[in-house]
C-alpha positions in Angstrom: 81.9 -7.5 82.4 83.7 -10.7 81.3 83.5 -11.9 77.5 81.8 -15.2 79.4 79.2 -13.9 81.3 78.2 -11.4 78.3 77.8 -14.5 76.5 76.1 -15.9 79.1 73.5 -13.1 79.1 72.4 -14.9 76.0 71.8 -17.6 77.5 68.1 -18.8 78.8 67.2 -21.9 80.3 63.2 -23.0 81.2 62.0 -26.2 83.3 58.7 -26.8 81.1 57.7 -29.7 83.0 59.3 -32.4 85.5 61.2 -34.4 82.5 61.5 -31.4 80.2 64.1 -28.2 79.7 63.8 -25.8 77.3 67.5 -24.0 76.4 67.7 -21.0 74.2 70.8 -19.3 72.7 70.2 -16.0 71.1 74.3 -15.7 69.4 73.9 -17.8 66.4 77.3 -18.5 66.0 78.0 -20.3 69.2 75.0 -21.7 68.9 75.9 -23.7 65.6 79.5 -24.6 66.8 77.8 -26.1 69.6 75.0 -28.0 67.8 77.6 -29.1 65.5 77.4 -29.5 61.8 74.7 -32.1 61.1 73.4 -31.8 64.8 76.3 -34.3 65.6 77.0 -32.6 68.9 73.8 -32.6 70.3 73.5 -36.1 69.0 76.5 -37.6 71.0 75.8 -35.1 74.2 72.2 -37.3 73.8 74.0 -40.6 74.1 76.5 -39.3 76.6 73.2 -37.5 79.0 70.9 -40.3 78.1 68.7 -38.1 77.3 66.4 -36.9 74.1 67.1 -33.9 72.2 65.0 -31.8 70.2 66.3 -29.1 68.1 64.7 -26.0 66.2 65.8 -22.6 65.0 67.9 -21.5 68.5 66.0 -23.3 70.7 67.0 -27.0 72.0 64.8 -29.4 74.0 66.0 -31.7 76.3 63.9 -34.6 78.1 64.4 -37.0 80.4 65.4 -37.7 83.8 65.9 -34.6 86.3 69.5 -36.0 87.3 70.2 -36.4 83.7 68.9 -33.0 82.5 71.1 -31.3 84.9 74.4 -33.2 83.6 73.2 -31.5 80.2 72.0 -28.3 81.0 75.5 -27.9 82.9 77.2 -29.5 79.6 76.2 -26.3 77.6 77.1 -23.9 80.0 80.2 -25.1 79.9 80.1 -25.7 76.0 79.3 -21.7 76.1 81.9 -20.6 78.2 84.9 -22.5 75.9 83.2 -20.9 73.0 83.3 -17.5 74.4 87.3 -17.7 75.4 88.2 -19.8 72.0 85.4 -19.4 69.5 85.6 -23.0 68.8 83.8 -26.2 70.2 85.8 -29.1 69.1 84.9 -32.9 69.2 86.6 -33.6 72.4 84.7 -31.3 74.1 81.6 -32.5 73.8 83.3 -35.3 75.9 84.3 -33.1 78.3 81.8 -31.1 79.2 79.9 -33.9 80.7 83.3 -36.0 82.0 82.1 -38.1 85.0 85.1 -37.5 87.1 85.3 -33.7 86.6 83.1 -31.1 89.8 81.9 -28.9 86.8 81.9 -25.3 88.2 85.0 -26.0 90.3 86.7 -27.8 87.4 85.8 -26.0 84.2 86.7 -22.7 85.9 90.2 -24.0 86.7 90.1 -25.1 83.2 89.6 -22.1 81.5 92.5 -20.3 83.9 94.8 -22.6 82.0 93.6 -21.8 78.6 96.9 -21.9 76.1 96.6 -19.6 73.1 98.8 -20.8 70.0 98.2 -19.3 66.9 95.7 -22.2 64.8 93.9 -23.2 68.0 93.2 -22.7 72.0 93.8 -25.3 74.1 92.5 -25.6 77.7 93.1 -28.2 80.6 91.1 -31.3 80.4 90.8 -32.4 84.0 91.9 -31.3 87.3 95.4 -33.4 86.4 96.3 -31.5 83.6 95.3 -27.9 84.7 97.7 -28.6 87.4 100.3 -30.0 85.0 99.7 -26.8 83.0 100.2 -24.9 85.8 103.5 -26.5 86.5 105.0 -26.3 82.8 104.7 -22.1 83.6 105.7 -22.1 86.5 108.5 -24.4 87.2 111.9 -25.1 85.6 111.7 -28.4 85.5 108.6 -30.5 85.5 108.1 -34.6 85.2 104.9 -36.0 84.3 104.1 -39.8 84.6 101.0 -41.4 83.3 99.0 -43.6 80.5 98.7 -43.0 76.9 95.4 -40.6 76.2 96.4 -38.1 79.3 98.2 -35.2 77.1 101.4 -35.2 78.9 103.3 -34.2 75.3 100.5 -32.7 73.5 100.4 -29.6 76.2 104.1 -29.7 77.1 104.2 -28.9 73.1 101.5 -26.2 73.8 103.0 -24.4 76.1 106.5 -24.3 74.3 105.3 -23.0 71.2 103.4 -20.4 73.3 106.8 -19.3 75.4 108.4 -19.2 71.4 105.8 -16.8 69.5 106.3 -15.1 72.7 110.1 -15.0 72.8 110.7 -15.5 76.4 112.4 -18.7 74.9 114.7 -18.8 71.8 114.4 -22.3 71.2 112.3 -26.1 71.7 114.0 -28.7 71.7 112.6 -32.1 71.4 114.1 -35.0 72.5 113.3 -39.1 73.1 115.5 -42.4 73.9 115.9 -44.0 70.1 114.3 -47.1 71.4 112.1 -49.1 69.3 108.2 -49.9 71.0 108.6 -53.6 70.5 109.0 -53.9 66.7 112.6 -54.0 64.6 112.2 -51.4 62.4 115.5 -52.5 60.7 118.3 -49.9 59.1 116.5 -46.3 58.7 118.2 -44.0 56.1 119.1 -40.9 55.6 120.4 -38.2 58.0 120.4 -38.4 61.4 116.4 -36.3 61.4 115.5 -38.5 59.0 116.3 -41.9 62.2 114.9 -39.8 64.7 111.9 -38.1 62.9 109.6 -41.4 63.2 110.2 -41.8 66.9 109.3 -38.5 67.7 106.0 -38.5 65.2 103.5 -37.9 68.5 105.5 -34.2 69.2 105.7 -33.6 65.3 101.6 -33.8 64.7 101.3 -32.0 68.1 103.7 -29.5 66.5 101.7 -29.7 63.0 98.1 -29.1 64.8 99.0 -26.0 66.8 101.5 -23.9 64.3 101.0 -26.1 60.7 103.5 -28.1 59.1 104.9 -25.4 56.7 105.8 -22.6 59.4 106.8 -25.9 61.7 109.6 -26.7 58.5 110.6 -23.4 58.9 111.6 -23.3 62.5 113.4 -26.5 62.0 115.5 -25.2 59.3 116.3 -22.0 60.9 116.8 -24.1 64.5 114.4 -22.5 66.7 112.5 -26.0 66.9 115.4 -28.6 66.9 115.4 -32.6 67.0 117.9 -34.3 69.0 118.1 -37.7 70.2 118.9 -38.3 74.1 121.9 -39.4 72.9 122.9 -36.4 71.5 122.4 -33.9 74.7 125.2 -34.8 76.3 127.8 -32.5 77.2 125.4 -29.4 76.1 123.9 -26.7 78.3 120.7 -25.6 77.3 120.2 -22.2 78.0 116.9 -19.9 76.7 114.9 -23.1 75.2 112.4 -25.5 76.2 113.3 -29.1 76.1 111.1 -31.8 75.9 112.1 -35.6 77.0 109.4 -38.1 75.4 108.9 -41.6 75.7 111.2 -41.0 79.2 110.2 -44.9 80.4 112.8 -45.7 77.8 115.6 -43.8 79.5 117.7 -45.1 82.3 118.3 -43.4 85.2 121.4 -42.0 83.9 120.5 -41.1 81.1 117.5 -38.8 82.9 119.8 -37.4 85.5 121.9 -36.7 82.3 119.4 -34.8 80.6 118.1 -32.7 83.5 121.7 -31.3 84.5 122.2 -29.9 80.8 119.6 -27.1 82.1 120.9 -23.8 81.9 119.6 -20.1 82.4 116.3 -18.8 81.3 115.4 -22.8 80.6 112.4 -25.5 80.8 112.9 -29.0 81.2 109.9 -31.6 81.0 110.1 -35.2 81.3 107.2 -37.5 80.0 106.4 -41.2 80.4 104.3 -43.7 80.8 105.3 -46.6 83.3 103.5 -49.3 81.9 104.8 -49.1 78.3 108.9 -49.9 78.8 110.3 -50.9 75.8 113.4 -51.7 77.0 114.3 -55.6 76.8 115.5 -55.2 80.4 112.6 -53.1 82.0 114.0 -53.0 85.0 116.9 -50.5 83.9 114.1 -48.0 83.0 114.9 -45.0 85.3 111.6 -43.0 85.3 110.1 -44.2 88.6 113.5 -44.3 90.1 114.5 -40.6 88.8 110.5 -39.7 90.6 111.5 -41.2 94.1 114.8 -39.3 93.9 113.5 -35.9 92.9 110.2 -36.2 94.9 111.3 -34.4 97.2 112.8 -31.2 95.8 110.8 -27.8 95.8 112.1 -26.4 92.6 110.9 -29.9 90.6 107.4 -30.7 89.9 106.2 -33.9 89.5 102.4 -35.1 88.1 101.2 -38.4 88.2 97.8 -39.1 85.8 96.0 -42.3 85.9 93.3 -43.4 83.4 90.4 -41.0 84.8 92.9 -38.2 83.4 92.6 -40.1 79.8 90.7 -37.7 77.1 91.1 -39.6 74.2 88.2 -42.1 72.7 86.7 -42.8 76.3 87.2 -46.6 75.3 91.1 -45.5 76.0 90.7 -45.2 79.4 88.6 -48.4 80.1 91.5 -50.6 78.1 93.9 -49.0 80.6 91.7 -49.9 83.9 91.3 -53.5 82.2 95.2 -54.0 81.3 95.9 -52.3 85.7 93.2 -55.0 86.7 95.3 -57.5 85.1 98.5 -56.7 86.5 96.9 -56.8 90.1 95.8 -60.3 89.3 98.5 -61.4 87.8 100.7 -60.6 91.0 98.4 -61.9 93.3 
């Protein structure tokens, strides 16, 4: 028997009355990560169910309307299952597990197929987008992912590099971004040439940071399993045994992409992120991203993901902004 549905053994659920469900979880530690210190939990998954919550000893209440009660009651079973794979409920999951765009037994199970175990934290898919983005990162050699801000497109390419290094099926990650500044003149930056790059890549560094910690993260840098290069810098190299990760690749021209994806070498990974709608380059249109997609499209051995703003799992105000900013656009043209 699986470690979820033993958990789920624990697990009781009772219709009282038409407006009413009574849940009860006998394993007292899941049932605190899910209530959440200071019942803050249960108090956003009663804004987010519009519903009213009642809690006492391991027993939690839940009233209002039938449609609504379902959307909770199908929250905590899926709040139960991330426990019993992780033994953690974090913030964004509260979020999730009642996600408006997600079919929740179809969805959550996919999920938890693409859970990714580093060593200070499991992560898990998000949506349908990014299980299948997952999915491709293990499976292919070289994958390019295209999307908004708020999607995950580095944070799990970093996820599932670190897990290929404790593993050792790779020798090295190797991150890498165009050294173009997002609208601002950041002026003459000192020092060595990790000191210039280290602020543009600060996204894959706390990414980094969150799944290993900073001081084992130092470590790897100085010993060069982790390296920082600018796109600059990867040309003429062949990567072999590594993972290399292109950020920020709507800042890259077309060259310079084709450029980075023919440095891959044996036993390799290649991923290539970016979001469209944030160019920084003073000429946009030599930014190479959608033209590198329509080029590759078409080959077997290269995945490509597209997210949109339903695939955002940030602040859920992220993914409005976006929708607003598209709307926008569509006006503007028109």
């Amino acid at each position: 028997m699986s470690k979820i549905s033993k958990l789920n053994q624990n697990l009781i659920i009772r219709k009282i009355d038409k407006g009413t469900i009574n849940i009860q979880i006998d394993n007292n530690e899941m049932l605190q990560s899910i209530v959440g210190q200071f019942n803050q939990n249960l108090k956003e998954l009663e804004i987010l169910t519009k519903t009213n919550i009642f809690f006492r000893g391991n027993s939690i209440s839940c009233k209002g309307k039938e449609t609504n009660l379902k959307v909770f009651s199908d929250a905590i079973k899926f709040l139960i299952d991330k426990y019993a794979l992780t033994s953690l409920i974090e913030k964004g999951d509260i979020l999730l597990s009642v996600k408006k765009n997600m079919k929740e037994e179809e969805s959550n199970i996919k999920s938890f197929q693409q859970l990714i175990k580093t060593p200070r934290k499991s992560v898990i898919a998000r949506s349908g987008k990014q299980s299948e983005y997952i999915k491709a990162l293990k499976e292919n050699a070289i994958t390019m992912s295209l999307g908004p801000a708020g999607t995950g497109k580095s944070f799990l390419a970093v996820s599932v590099a670190v897990t290929l290094l404790i593993e050792k099926k790779i020798e090295r990650v190797i991150l890498s971004r165009p050294a173009v500044e997002a609208g601002e003149k950041l002026g003459f930056l000192p020092g060595d040439m990790k000191e210039k790059v280290d602020p543009y890549l600060r996204p894959l560094y706390d990414a980094l940071y969150e799944l290993f910690g900073a001081e084992k993260i130092d470590k790897k840098i100085e010993t060069g399993e982790i390296e920082i290069a600018p796109l600059a810098f990867m040309r003429g190299r062949t990567l072999k045994n590594c993972f290399a990760i292109l950020d920020e690749a709507q800042n890259a021209t077309e060259t310079q992409i084709k450029m980075f994806l023919t440095r891959i070498g044996e036993n390799s990974k290649l991923v290539v992120n970016g979001d469209p709608s944030q160019i920084d380059l003073i000429n946009k249109s030599q930014s190479g991203l959608i033209k590198s997609r329509d080029i590759l499209k078409n080959l077997d051995e290269i995945k490509i993901i597209e997210f949109d703003h339903t695939d955002v799992v940030r602040h859920p105000l992220v993914s409005k902004i976006i929708k607003a900013y598209q709307k926008k656009n569509i006006n503007d043209k028109n």
